[in-house]
C-alpha positions as protocol buffer text, in pm:
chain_id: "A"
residue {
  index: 1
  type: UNK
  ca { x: -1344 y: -5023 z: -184 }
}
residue {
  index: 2
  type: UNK
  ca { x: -1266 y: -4741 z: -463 }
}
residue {
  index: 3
  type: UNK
  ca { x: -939 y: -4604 z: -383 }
}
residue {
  index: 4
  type: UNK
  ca { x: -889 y: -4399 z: -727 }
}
residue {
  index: 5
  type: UNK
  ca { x: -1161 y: -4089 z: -582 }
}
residue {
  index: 6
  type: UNK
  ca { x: -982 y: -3752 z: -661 }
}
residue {
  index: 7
  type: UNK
  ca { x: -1076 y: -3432 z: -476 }
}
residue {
  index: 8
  type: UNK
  ca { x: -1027 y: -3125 z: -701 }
}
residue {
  index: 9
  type: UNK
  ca { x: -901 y: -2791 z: -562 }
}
residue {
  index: 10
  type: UNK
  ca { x: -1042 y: -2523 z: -649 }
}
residue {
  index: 11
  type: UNK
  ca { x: -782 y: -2196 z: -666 }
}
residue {
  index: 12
  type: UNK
  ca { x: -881 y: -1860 z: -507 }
}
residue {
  index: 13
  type: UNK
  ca { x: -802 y: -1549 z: -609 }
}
residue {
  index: 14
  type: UNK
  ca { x: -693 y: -1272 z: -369 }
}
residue {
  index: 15
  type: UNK
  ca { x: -986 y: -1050 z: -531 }
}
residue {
  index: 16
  type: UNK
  ca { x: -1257 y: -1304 z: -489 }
}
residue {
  index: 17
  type: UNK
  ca { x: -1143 y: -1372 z: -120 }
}
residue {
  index: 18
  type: UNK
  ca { x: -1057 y: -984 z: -43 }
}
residue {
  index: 19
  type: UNK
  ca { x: -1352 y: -727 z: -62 }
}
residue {
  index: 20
  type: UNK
  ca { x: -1361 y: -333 z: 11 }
}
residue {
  index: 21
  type: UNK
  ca { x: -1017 y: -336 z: -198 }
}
residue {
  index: 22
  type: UNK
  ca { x: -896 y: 12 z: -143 }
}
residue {
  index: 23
  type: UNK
  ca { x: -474 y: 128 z: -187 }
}
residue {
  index: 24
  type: UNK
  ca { x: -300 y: 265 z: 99 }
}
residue {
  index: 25
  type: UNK
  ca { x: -239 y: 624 z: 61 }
}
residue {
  index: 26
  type: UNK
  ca { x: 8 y: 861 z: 301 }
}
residue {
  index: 27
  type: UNK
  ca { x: 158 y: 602 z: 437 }
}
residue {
  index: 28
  type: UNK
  ca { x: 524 y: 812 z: 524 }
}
residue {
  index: 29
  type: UNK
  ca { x: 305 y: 1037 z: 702 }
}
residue {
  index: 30
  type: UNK
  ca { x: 213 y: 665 z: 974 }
}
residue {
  index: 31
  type: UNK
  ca { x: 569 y: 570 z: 997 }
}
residue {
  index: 32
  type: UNK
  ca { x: 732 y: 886 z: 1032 }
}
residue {
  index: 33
  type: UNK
  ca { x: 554 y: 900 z: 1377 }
}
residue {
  index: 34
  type: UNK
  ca { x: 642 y: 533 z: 1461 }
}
residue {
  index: 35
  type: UNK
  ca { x: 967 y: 526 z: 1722 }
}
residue {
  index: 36
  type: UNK
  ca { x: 1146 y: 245 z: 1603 }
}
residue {
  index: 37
  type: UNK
  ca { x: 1323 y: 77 z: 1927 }
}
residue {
  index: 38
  type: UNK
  ca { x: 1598 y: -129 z: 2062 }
}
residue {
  index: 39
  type: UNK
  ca { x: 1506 y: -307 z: 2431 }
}
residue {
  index: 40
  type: UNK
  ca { x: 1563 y: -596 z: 2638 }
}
residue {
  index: 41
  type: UNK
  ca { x: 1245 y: -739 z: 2844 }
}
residue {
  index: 42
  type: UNK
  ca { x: 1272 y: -727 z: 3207 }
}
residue {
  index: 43
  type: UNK
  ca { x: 1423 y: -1011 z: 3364 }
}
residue {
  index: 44
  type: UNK
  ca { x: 1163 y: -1101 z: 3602 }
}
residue {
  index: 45
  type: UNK
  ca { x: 883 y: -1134 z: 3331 }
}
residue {
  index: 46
  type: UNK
  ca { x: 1087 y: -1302 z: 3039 }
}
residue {
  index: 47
  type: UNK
  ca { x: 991 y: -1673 z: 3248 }
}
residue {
  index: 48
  type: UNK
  ca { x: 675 y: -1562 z: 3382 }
}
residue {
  index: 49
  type: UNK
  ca { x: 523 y: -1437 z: 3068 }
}
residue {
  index: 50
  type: UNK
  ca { x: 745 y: -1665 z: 2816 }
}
residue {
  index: 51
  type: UNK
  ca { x: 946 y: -1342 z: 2639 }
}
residue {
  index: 52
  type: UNK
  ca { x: 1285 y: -1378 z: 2440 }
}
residue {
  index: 53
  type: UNK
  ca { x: 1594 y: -1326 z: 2623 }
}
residue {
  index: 54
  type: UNK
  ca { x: 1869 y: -1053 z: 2488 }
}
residue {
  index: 55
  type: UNK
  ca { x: 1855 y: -766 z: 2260 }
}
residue {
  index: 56
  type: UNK
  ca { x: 1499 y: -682 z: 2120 }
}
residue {
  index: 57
  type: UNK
  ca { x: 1355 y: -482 z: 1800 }
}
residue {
  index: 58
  type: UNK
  ca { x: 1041 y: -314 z: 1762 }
}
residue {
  index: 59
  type: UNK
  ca { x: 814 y: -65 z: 1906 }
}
residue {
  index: 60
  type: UNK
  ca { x: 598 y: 37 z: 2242 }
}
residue {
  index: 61
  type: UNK
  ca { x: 250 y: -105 z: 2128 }
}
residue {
  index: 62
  type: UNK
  ca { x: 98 y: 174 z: 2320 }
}
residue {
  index: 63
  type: UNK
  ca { x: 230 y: 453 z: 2055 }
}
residue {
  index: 64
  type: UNK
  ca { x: 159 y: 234 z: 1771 }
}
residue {
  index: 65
  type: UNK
  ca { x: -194 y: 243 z: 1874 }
}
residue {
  index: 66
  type: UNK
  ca { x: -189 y: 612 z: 1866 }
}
residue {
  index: 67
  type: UNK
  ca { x: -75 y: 580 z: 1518 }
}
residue {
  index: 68
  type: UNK
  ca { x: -241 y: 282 z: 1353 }
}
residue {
  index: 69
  type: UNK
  ca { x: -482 y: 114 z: 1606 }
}
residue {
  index: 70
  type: UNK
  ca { x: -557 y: -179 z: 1393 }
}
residue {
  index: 71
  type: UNK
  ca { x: -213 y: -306 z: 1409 }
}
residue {
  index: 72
  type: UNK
  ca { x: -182 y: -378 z: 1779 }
}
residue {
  index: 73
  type: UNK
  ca { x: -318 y: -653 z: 1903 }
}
residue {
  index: 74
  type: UNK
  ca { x: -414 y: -738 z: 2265 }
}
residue {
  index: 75
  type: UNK
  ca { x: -330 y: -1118 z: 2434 }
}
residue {
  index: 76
  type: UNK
  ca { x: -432 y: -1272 z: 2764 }
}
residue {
  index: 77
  type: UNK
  ca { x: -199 y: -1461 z: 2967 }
}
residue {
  index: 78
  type: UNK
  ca { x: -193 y: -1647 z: 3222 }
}
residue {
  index: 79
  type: UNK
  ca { x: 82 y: -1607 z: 3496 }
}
residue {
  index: 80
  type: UNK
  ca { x: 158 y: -1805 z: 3821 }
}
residue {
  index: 81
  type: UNK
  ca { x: 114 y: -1614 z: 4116 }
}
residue {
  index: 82
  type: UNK
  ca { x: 154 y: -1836 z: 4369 }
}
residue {
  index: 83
  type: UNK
  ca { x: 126 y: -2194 z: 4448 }
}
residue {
  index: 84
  type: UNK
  ca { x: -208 y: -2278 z: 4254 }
}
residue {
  index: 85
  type: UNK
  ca { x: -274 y: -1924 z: 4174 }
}
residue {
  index: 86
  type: UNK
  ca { x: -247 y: -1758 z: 3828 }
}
residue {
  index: 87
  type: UNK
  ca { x: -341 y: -1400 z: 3726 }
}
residue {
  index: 88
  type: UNK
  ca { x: -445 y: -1267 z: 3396 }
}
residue {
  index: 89
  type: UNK
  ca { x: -195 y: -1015 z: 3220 }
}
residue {
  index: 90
  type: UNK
  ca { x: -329 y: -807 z: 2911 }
}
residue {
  index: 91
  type: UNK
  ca { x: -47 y: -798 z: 2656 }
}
residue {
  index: 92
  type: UNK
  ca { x: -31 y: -592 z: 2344 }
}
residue {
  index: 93
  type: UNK
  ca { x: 156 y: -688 z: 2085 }
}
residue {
  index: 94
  type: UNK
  ca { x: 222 y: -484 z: 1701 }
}
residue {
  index: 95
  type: UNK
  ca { x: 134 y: -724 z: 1434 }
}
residue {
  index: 96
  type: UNK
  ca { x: 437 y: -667 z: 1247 }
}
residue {
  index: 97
  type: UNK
  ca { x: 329 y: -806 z: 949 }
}
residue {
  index: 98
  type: UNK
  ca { x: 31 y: -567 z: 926 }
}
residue {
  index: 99
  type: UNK
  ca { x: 238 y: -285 z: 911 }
}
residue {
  index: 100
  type: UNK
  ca { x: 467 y: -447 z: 554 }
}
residue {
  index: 101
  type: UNK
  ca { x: 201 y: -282 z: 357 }
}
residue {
  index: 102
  type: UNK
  ca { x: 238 y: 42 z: 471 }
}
residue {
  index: 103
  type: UNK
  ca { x: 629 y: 46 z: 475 }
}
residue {
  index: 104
  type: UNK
  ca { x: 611 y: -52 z: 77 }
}
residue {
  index: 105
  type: UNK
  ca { x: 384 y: 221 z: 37 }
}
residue {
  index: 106
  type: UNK
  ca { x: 608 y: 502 z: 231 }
}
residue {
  index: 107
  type: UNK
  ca { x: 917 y: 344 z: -1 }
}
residue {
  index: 108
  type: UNK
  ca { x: 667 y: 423 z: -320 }
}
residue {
  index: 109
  type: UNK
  ca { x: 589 y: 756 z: -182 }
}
residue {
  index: 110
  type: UNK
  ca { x: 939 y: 858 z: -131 }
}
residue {
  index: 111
  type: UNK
  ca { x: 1055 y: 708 z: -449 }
}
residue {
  index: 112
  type: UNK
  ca { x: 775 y: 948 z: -592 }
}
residue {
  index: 113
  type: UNK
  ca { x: 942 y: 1254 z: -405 }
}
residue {
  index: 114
  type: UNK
  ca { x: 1273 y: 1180 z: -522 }
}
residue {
  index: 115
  type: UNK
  ca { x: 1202 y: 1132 z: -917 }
}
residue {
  index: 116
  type: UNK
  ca { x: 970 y: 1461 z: -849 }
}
residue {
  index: 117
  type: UNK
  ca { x: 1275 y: 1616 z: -741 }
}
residue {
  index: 118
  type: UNK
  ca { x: 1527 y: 1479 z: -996 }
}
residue {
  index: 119
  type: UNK
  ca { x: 1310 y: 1602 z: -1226 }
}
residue {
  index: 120
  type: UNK
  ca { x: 1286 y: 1966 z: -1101 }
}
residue {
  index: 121
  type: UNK
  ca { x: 1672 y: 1958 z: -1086 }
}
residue {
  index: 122
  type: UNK
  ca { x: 1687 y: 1874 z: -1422 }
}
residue {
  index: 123
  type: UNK
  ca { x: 1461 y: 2179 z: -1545 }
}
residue {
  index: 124
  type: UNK
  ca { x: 1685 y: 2412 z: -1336 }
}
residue {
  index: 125
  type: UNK
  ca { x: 1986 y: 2288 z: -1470 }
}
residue {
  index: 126
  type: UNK
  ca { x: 1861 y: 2336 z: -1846 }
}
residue {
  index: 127
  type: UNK
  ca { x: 1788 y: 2664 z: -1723 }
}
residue {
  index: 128
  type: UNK
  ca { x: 2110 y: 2758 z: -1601 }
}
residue {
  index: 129
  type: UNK
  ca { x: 2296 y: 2639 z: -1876 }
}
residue {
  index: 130
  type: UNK
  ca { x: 2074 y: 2834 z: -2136 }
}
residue {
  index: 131
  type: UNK
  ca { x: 2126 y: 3157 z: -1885 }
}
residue {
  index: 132
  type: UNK
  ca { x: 2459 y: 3112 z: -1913 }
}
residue {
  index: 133
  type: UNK
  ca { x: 2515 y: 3051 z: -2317 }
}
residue {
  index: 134
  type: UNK
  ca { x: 2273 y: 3360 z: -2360 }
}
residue {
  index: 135
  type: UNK
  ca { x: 2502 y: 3673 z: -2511 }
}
């Protein structure tokens, strides 16, 4: 029995494993609709459906989907209804991780505004103190 066989890994590169590469663009105008929320589930379905207990963070999946539709995500579960009895239960949940991307980009955006803006101060300043060293 040969016991010195090898297996080779082969690396993989986001670009060969990523295709229709394209960058975000107006992101801030996306989160600025997004509600961001505190809540608590209700008590009756934190056993039934398996939710956290206590104070919560996110948003109501149904106005995320207005927003960004490919971030929510739906989930069936199964819930007891009775001895021997279960009923389905749609669940949406925001795929929080989706929507990284998109707060980076509203940070770049708004980092872009403000250095815009510095800028333009800047120019009026110069302005002002030339007006006001003028005869």
């Amino acid at each position: 029995m040969n016991t010195n066989a090898s297996a080779q890994a082969k690396k993989a590169d986001d670009s060969e494993l990523k295709k229709e590469i394209t960058p975000l663009t107006n992101s801030l105008s996306y989160i600025s609709k997004l509600q961001p929320l505190s809540f608590r589930y209700s008590p009756e379905q934190i056993s039934k459906l398996n939710l956290p207990a206590g104070q919560q963070y996110g948003f109501l999946s149904e106005d995320v989907q207005k927003v960004i539709p490919g971030i929510v995500k739906s989930e069936n579960k199964m819930i007891p209804r009775g001895k021997n009895a279960f009923r389905t239960v749609e669940m949406k949940n925001v795929d929080l991780e989706s929507l990284i991307p998109m707060l980076v980009g509203s940070i770049q955006e708004q980092q872009a505004e403000i250095e815009k803006l510095k800028s333009e101060l800047q120019s009026l300043k110069s302005m002002a103190a030339a007006d006001s060293n003028a005869p």
